[in-house]
C-alpha positions in Angstrom: -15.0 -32.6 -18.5 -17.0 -29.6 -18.2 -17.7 -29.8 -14.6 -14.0 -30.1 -13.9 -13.3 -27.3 -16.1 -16.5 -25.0 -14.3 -14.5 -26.0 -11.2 -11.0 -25.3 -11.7 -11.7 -21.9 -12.6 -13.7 -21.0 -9.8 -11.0 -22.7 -7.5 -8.6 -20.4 -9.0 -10.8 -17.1 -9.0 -10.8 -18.1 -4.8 -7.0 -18.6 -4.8 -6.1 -15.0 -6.2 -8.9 -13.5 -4.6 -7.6 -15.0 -1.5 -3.7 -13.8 -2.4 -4.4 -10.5 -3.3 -6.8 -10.2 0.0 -3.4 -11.4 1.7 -1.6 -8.8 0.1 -3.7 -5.7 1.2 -3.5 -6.7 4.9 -0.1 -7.0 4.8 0.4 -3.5 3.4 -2.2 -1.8 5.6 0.3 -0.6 8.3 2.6 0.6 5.7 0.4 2.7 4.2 -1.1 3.9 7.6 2.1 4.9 8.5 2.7 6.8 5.9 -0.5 8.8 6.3 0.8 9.8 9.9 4.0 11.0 8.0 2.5 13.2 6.0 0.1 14.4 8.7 3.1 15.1 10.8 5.1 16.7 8.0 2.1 19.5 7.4 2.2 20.4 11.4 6.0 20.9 11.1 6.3 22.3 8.0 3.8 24.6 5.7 3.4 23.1 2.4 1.5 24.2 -0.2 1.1 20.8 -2.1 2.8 17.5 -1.7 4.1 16.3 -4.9 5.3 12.8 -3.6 6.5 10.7 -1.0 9.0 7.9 -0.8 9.9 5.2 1.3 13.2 4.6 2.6 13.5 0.9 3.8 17.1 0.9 5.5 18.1 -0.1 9.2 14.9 2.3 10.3 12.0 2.8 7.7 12.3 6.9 6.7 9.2 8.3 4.9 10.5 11.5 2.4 8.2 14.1 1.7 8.8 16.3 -1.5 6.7 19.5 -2.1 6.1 21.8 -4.7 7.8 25.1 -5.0 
């Protein structure tokens, strides 16, 4: 009963291992894109500091940039 137990758990350590692995390859272009927002907001405009930035997922994805007065 112990073996099964020893196994079980390891099988699910590899399954949420293997979901949250899933997870961060399907939001690497997201976040790469927003990297090239922000890059391209601070050659258009000067900002002192970026306080935050949101995505807007509508019929195009928009990337908002807020900045600090």
């Amino acid at each position: 009963m112990k073996k099964w137990g020893v196994l079980l758990f390891i099988f699910l350590c590899l399954g949420v291992w293997q979901a949250i692995s899933v997870y961060q390859d399907a939001l690497m272009p997201k976040q790469s894109l927003e990297e090239k927002a922000l890059e391209r907001a601070k050659e258009k405009i000067a900002f002192t500091q970026i306080e935050r930035t949101y995505t807007y997922y509508g019929e195009k994805n928009l990337y908002c940039v807020y900045r600090q007065e």
